[in-house]
DSSP file (Angstrom, degrees, kcal/mol; ACC not computed):
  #  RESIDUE AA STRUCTURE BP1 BP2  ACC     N-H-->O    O-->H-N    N-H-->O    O-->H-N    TCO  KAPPA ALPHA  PHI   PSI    X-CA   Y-CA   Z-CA
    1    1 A X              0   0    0      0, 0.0    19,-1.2     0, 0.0    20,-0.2   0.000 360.0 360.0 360.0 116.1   56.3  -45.4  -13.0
    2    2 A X  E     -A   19   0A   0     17,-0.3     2,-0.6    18,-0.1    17,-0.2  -0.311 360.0-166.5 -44.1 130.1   57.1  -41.9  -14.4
    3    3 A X  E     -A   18   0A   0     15,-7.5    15,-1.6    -2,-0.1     2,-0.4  -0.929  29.5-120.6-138.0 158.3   56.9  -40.4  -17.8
    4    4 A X  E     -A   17   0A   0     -2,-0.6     2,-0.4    13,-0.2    13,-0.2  -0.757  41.8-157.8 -88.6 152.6   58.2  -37.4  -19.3
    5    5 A X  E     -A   16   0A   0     11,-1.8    11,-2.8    -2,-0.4     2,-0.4  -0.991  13.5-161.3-138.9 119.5   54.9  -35.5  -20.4
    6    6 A X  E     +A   15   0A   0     -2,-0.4    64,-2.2     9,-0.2    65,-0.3  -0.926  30.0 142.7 -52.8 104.7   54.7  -33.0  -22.9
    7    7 A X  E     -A   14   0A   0      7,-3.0     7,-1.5    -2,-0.4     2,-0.5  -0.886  41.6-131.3-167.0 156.7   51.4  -30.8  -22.8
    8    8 A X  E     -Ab  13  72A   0     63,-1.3    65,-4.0    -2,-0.3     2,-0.4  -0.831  20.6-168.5-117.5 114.8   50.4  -27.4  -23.3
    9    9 A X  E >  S-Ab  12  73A   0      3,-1.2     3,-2.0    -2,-0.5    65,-0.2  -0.975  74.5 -20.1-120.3 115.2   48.0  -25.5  -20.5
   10   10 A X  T 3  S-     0   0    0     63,-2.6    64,-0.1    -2,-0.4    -1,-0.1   0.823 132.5 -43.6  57.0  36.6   46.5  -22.6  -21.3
   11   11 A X  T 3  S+     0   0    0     62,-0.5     2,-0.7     1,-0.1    -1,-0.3   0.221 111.9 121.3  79.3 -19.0   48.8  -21.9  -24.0
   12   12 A X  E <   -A    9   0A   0     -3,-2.0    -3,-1.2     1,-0.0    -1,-0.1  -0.797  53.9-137.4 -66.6  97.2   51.8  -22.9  -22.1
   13   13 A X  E     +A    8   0A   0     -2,-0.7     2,-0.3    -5,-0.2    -5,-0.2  -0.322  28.4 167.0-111.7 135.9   54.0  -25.2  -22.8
   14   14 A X  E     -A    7   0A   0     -7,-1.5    -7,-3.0    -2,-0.1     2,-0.5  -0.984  25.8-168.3-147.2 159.3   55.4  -27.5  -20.4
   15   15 A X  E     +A    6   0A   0     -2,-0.3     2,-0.3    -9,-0.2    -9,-0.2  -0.961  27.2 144.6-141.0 127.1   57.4  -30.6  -19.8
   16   16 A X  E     -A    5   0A   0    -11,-2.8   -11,-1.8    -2,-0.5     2,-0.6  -0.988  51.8 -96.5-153.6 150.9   57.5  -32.2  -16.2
   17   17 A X  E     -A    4   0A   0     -2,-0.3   -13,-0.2   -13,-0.2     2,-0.2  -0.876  43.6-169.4 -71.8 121.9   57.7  -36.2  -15.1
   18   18 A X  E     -A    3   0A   0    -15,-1.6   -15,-7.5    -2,-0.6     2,-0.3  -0.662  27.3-112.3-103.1 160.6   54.4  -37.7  -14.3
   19   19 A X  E     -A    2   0A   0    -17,-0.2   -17,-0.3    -2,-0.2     3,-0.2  -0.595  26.5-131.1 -76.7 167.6   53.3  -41.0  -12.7
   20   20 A X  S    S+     0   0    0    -19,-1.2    46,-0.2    -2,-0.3    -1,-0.1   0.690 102.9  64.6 -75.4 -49.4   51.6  -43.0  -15.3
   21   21 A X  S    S+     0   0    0    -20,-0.2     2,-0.5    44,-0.1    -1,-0.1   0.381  85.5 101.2 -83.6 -20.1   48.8  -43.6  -12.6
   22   22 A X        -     0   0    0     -3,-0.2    43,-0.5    42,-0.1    44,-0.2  -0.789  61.5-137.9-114.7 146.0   47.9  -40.3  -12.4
   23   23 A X    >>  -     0   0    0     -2,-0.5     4,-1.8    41,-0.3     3,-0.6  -0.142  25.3-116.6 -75.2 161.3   45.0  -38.1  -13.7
   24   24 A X  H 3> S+     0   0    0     39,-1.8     4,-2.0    36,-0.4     5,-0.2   0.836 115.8  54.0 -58.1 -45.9   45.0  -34.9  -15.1
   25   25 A X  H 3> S+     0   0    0     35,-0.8     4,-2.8    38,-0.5    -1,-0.3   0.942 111.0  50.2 -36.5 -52.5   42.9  -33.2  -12.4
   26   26 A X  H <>>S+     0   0    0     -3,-0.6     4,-3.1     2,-0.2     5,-0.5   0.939 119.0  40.6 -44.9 -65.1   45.7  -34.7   -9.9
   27   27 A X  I  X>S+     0   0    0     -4,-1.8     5,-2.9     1,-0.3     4,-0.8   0.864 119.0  44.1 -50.1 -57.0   48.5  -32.9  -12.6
   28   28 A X  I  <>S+     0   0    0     -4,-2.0     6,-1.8     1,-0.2     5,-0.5   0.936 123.8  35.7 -61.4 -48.1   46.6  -29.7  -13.2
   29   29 A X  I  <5S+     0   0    0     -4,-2.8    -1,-0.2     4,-0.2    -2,-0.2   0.977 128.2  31.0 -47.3 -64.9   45.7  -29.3   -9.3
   30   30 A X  I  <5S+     0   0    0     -4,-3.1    -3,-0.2    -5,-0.2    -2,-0.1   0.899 131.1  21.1 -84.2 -36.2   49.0  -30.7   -7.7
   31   31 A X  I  <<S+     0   0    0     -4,-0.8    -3,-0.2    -5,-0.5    -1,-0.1   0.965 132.2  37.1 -80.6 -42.1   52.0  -30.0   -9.9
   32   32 A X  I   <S-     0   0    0     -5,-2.9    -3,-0.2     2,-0.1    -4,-0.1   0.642  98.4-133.6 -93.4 -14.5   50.7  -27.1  -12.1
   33   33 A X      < +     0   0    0     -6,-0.6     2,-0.7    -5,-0.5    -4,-0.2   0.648  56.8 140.0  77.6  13.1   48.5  -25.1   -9.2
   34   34 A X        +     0   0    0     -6,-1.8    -1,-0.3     1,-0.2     3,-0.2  -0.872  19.6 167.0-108.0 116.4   45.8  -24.7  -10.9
   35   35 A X        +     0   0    0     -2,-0.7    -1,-0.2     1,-0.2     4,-0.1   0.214  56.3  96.9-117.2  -7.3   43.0  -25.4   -8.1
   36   36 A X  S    S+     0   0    0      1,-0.2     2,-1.5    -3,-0.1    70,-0.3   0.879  71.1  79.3 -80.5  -3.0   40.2  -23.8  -10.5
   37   37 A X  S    S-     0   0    0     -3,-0.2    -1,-0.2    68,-0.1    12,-0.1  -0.727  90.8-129.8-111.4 153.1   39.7  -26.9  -11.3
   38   38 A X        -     0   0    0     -2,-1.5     2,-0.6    10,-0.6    12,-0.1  -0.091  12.5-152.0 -76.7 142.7   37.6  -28.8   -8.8
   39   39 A X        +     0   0    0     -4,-0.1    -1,-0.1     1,-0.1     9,-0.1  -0.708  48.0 127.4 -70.9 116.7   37.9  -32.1   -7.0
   40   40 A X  S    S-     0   0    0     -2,-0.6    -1,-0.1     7,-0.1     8,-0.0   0.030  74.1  -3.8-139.9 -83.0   34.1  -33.3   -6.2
   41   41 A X  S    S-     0   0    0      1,-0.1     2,-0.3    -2,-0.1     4,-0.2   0.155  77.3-150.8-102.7  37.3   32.3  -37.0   -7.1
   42   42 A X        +     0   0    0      1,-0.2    -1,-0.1     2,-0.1    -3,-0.0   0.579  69.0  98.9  17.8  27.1   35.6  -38.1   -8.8
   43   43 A X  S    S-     0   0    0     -2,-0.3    -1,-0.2    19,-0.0    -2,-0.0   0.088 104.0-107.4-144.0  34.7   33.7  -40.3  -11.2
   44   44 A X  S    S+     0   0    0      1,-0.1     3,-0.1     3,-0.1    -2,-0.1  -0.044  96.5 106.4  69.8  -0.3   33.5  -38.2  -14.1
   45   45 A X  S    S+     0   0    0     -4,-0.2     3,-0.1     1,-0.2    -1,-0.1   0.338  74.2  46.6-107.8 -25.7   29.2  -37.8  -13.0
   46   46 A X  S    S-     0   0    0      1,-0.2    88,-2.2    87,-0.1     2,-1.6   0.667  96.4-128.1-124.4 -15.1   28.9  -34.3  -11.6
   47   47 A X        +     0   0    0     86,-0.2     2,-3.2    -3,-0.1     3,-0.4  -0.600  70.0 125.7  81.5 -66.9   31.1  -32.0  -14.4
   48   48 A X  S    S+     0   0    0     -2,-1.6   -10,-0.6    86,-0.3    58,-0.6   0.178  72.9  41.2  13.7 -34.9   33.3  -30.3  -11.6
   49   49 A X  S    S+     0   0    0     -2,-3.2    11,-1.6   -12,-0.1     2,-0.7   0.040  84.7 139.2-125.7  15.3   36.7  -31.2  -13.1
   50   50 A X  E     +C   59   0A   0     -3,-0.4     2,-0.3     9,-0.2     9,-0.2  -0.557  20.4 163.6 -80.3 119.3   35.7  -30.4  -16.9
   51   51 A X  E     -C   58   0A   0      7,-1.1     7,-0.8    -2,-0.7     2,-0.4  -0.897  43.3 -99.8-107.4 162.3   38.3  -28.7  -19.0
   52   52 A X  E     -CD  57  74A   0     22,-1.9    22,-2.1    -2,-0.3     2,-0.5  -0.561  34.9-177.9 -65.8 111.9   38.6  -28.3  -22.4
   53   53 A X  E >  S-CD  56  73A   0      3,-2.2     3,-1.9    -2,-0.4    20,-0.2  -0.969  79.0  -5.7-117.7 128.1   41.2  -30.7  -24.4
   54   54 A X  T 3  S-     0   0    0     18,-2.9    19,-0.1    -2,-0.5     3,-0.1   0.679 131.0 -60.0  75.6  17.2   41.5  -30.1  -28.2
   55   55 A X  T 3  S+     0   0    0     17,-0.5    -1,-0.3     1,-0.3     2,-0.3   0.204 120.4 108.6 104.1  -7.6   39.0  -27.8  -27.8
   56   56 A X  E <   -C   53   0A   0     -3,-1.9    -3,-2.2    60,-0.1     2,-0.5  -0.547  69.7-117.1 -86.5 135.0   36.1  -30.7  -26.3
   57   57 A X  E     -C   52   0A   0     -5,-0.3     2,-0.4    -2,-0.3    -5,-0.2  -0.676  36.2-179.0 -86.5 158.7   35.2  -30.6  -22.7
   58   58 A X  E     -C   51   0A   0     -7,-0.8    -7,-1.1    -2,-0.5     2,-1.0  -0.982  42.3-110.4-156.4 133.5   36.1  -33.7  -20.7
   59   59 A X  E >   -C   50   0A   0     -2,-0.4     3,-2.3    -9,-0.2     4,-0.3  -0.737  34.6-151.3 -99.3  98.4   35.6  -34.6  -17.0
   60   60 A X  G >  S+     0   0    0    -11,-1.6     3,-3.3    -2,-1.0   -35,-0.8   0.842  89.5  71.1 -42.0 -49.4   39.8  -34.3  -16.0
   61   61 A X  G 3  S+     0   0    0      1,-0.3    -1,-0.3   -37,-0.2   -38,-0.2   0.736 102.1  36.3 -48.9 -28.8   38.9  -36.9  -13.3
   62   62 A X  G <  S+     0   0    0     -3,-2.3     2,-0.5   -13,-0.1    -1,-0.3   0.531 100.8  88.0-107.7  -1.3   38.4  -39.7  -15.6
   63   63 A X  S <  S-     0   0    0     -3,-3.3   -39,-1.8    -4,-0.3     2,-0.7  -0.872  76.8-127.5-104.4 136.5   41.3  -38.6  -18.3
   64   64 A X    >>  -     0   0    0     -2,-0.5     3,-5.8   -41,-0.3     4,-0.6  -0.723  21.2-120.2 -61.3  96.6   45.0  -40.1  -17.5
   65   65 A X  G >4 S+     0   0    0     -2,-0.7     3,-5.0   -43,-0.5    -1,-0.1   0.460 112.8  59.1  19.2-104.1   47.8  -37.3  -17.4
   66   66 A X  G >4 S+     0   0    0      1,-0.4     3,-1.9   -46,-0.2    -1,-0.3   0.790  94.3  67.2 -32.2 -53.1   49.5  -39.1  -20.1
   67   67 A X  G <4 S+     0   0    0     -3,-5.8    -1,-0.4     1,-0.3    -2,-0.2   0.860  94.0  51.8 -59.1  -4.8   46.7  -38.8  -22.3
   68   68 A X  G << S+     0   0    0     -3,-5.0     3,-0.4    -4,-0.6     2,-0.3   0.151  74.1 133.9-115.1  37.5   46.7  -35.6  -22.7
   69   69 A X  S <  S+     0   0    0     -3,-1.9   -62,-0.2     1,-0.2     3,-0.1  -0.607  82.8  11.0 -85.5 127.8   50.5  -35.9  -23.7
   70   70 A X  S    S+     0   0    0    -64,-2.2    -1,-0.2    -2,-0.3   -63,-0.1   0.349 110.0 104.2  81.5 -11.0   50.5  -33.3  -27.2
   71   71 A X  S    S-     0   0    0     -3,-0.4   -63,-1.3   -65,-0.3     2,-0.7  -0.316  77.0-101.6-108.3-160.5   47.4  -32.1  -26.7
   72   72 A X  E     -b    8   0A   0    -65,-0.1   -18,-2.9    -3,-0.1   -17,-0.5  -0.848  26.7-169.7-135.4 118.5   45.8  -28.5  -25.4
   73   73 A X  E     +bD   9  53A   0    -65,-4.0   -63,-2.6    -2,-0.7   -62,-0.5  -0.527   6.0 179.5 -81.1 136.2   44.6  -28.4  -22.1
   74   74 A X  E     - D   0  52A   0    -22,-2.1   -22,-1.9    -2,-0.3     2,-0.1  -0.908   4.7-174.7-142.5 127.0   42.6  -25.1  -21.2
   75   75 A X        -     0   0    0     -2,-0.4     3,-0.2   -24,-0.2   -24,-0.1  -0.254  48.7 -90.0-108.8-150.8   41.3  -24.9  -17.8
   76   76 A X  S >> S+     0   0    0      1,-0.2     3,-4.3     2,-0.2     4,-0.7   0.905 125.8  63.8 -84.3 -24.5   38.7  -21.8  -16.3
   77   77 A X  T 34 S+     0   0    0      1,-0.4    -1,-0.2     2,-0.1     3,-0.1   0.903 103.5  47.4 -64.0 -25.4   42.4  -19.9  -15.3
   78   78 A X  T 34 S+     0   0    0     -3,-0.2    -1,-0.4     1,-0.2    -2,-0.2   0.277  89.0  93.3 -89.6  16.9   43.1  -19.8  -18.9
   79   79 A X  T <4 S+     0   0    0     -3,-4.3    -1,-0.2     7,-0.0    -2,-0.1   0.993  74.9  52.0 -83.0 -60.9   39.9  -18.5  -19.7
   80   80 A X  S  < S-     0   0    0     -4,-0.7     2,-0.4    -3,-0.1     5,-0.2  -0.154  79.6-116.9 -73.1 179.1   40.2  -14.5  -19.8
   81   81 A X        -     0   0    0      3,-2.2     2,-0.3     0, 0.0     3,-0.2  -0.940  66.8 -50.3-157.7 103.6   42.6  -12.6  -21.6
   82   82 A X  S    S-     0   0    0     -2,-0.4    -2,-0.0     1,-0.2     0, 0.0  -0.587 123.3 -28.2  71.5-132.1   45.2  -10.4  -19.4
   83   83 A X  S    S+     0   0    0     -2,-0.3     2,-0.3    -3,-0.1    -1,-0.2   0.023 117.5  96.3 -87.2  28.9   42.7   -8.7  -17.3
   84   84 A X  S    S-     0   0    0     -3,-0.2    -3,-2.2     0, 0.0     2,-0.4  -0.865  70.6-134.2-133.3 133.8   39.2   -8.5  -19.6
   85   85 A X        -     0   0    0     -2,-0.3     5,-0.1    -5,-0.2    -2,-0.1  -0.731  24.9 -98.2 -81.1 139.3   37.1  -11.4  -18.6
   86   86 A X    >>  -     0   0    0     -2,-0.4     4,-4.2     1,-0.1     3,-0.6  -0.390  32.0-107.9 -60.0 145.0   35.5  -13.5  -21.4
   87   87 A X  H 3> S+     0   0    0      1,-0.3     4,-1.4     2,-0.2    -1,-0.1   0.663 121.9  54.1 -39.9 -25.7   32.1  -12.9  -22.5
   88   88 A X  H 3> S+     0   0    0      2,-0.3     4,-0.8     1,-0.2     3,-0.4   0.922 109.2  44.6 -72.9 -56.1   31.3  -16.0  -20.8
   89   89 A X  H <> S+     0   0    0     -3,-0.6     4,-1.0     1,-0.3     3,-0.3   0.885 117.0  46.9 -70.5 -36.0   32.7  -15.1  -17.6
   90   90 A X  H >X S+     0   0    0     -4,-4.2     4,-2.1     1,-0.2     3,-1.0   0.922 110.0  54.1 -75.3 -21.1   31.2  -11.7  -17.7
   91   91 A X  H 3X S+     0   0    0     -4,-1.4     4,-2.8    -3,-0.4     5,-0.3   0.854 104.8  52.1 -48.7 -47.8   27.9  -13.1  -18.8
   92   92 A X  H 3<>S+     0   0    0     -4,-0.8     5,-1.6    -3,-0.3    -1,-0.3   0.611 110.6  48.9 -75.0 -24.2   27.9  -15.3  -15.9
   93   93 A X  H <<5S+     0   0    0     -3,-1.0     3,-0.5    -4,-1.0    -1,-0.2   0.826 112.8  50.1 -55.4 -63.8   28.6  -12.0  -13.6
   94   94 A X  H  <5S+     0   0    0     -4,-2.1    -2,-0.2    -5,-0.3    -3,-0.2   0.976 117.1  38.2 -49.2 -48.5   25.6  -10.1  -15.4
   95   95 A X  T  <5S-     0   0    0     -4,-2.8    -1,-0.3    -5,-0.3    -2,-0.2   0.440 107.4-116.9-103.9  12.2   23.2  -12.7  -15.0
   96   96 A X  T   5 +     0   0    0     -3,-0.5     2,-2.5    -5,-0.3    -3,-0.2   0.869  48.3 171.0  69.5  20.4   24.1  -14.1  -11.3
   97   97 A X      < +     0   0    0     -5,-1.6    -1,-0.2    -6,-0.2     2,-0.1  -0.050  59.0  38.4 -68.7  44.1   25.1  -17.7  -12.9
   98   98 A X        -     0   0    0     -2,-2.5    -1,-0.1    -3,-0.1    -2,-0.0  -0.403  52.3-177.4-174.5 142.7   26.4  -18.9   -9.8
   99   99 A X  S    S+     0   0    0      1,-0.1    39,-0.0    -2,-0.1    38,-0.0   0.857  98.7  13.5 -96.5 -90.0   25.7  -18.8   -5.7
  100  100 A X  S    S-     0   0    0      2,-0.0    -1,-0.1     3,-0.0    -2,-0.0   0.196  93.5-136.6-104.1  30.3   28.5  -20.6   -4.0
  101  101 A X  S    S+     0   0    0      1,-0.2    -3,-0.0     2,-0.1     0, 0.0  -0.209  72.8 110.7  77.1 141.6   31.3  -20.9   -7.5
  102  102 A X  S    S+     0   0    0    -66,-0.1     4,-0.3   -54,-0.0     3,-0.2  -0.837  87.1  28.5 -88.1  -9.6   32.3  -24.6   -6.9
  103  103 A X  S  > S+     0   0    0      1,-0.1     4,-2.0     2,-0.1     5,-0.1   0.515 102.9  86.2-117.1  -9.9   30.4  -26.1  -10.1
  104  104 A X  H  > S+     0   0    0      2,-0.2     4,-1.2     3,-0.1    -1,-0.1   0.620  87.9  50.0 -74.6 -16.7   30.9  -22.5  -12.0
  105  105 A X  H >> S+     0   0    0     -3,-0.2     4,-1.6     2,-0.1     3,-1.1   0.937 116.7  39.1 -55.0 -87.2   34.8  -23.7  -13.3
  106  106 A X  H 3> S+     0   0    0    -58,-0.6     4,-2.1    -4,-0.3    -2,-0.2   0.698 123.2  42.0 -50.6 -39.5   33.7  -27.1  -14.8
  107  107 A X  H 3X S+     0   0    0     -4,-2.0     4,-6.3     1,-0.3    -1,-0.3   0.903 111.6  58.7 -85.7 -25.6   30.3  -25.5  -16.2
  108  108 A X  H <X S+     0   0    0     -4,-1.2     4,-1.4    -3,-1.1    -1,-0.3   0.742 110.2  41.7 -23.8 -47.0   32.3  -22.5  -17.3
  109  109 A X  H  X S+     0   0    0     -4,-1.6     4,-1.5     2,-0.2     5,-0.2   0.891 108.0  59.0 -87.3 -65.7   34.2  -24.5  -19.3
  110  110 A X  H >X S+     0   0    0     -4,-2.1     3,-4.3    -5,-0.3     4,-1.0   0.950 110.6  43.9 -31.0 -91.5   31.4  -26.6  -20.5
  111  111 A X  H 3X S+     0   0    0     -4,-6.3     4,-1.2     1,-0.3    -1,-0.3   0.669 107.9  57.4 -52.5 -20.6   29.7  -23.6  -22.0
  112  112 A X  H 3X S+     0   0    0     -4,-1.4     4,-0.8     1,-0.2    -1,-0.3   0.507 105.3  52.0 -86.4  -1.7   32.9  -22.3  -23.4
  113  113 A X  H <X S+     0   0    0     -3,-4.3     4,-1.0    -4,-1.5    -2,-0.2   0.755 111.7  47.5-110.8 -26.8   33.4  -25.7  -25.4
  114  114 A X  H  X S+     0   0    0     -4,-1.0     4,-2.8    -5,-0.2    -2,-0.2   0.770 111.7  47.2 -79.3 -12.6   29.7  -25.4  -26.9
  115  115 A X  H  < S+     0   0    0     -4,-1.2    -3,-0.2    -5,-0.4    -2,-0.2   0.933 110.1  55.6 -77.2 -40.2   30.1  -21.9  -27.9
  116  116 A X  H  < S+     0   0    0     -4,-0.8     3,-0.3     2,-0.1    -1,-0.2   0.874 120.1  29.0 -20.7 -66.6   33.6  -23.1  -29.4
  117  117 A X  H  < S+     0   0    0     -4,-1.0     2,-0.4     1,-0.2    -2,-0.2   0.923 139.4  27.2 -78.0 -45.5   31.7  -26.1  -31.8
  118  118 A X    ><  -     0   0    0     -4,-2.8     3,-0.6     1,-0.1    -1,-0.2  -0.742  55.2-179.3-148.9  86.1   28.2  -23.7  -32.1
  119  119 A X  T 3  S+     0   0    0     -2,-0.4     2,-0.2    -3,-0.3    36,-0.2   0.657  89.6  50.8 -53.6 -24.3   28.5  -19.9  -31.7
  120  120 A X  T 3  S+     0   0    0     32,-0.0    -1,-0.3    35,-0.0    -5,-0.1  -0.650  76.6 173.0 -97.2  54.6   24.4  -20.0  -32.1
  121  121 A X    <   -     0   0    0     -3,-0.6     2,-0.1    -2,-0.2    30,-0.0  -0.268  29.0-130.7 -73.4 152.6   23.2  -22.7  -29.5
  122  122 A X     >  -     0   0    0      1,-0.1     4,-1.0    26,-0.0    -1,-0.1  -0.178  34.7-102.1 -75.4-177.1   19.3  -23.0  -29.2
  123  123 A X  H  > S+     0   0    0      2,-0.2     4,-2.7     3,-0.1     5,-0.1   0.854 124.8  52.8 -67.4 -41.3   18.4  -22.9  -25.7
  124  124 A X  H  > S+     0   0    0      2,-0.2     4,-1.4     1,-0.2     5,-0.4   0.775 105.0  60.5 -83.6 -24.1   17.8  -26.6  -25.4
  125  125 A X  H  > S+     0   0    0      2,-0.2     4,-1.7     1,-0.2     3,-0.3   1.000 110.4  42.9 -52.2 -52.7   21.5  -27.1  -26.9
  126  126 A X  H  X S+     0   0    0     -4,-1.0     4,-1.4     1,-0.2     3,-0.4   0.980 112.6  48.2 -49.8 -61.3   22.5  -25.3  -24.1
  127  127 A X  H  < S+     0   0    0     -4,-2.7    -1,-0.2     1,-0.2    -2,-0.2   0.813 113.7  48.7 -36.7 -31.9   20.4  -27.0  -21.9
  128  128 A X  H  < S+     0   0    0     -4,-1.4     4,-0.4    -3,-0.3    -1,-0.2   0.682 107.8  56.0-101.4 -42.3   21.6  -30.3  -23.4
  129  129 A X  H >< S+     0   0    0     -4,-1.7     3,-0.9    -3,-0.4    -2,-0.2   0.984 113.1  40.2 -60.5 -84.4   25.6  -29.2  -23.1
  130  130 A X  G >< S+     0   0    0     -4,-1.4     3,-1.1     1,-0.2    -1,-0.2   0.291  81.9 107.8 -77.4  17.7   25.4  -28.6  -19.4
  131  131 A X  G 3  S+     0   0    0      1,-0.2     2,-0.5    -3,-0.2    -1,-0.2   0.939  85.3  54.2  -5.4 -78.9   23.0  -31.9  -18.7
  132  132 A X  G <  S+     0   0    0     -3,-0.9     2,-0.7    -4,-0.4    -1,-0.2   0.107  88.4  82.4 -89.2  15.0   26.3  -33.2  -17.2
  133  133 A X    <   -     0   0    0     -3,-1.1     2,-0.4    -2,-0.5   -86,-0.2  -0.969  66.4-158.0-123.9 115.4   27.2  -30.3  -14.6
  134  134 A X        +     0   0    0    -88,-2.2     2,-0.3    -2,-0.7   -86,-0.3  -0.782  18.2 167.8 -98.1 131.2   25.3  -30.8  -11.4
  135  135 A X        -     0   0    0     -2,-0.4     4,-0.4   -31,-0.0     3,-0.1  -0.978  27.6-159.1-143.4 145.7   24.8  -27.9   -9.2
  136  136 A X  S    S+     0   0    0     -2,-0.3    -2,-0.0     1,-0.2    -1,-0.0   0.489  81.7  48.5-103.7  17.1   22.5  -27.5   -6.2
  137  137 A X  S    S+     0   0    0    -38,-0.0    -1,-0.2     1,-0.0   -39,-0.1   0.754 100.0  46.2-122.6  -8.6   22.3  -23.7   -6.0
  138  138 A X  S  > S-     0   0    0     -3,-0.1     4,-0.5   -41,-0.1     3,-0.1   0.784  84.4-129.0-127.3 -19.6   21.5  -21.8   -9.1
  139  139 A X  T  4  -     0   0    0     -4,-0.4     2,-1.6     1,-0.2    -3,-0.1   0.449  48.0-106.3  94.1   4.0   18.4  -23.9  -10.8
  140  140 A X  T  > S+     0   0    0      1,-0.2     4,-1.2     3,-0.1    -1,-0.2   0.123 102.9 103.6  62.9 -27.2   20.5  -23.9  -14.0
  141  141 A X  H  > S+     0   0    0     -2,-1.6     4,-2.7     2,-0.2    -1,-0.2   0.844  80.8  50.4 -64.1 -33.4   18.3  -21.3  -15.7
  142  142 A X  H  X S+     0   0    0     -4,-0.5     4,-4.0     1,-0.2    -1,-0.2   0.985 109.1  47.1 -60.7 -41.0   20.9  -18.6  -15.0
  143  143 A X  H  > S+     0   0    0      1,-0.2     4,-1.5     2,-0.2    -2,-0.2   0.941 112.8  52.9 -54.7 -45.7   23.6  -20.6  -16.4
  144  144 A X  H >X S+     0   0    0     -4,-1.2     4,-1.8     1,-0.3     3,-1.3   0.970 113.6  44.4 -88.8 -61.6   21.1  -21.2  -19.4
  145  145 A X  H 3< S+     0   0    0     -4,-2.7     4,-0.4     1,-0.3    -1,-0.3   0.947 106.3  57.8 -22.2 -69.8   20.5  -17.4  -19.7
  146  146 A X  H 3X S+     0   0    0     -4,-4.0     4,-1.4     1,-0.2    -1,-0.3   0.654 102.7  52.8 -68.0  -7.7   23.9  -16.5  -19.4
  147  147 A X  H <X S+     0   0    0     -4,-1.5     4,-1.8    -3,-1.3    -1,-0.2   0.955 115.8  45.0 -59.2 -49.0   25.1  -18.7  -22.6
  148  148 A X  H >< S+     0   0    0     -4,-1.8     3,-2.9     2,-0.2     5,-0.3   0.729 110.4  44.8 -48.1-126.8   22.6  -17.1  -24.4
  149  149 A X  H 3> S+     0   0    0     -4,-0.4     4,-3.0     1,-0.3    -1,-0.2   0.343 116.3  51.5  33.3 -67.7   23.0  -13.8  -23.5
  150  150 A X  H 3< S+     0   0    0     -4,-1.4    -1,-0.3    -5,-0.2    -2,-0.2   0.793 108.1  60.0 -55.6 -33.0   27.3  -14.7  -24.1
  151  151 A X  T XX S+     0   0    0     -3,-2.9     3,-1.2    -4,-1.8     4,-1.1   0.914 105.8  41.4 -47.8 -58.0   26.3  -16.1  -27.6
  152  152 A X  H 3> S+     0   0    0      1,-0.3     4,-0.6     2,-0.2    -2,-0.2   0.711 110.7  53.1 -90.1 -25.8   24.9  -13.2  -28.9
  153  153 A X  H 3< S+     0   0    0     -4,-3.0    -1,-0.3    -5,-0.3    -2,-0.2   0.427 116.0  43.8 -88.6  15.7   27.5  -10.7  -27.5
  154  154 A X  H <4 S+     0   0    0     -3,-1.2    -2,-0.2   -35,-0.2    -3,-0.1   0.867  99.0  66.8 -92.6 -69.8   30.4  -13.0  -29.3
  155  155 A X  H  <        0   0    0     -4,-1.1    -2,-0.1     1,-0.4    -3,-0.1   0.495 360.0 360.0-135.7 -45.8   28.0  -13.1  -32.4
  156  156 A X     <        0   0    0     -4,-0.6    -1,-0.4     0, 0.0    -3,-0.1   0.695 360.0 360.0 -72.1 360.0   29.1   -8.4  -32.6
């Protein structure tokens, strides 16, 4: 069964029929192309698929299309602005926060939704934020760096 869906990505606004049945990672990936975010343990467990809705991060895998009918999706494509990377993405540059990019969308995202709520995260807030994005290459202390580091240049 189909529904006409309303929802806004990355500031965009669009209107398309979805099945009922499917989730937003499916929408964002297959209809809307936007492959930065990733498919991995599909069981909302590994952070991979996290985007931003209402401004909260959310594991896409687990959220139905239709829910997210009115609200505002922002995924990692939507992150920078024109060609200037966000502090966050350049942070993540500076400080080597990620070896082979597949977990760097969802945690990207992650970090952009605590900096959102708490422009002055401790370190273990940070730590605590990205708990739920598994990655097996970077030992998480860069990512942990580079929030920091991205906190304090939003902060000027």
């Amino acid at each position: 069964m189909k529904q006409l869906m309303r929802i806004t990505i990355n500031g965009v606004n669009y209107e398309e029929e979805i099945d009922v049945r499917r989730t937003l990672l499916e929408v964002l990936r297959e209809n809307f192309g936007l492959t930065g975010t990733k498919r991995a343990c599909n069981e909302g467990e590994c952070g991979v698929c996290t985007v931003l809705m209402d401004g909260k991060p959310v594991a896409s895998c687990l959220v139905l299309a239709v829910e997210a009918q009115g609200r505002e999706i922002e995924t990692v494509e939507g992150v920078a602005e024109e060609d200037e990377l966000h502090p966050l993405q350049q942070a993540f540059l500076e400080h080597g926060a990620f070896q082979c990019g597949f977990c760097t969308p969802g945690t990207l995202m992650t970090a952009k939704g605590l900096l959102e709520e708490n422009p002055s995260p401790t370190e273990g807030e940070v730590r605590h934020a990205i708990a739920g994005n598994l990655c097996r290459c970077t030992g998480y202390t860069k990512y942990v760096d580079a929030v920091m580091d991205a906190a304090d240049k939003m902060k000027k």
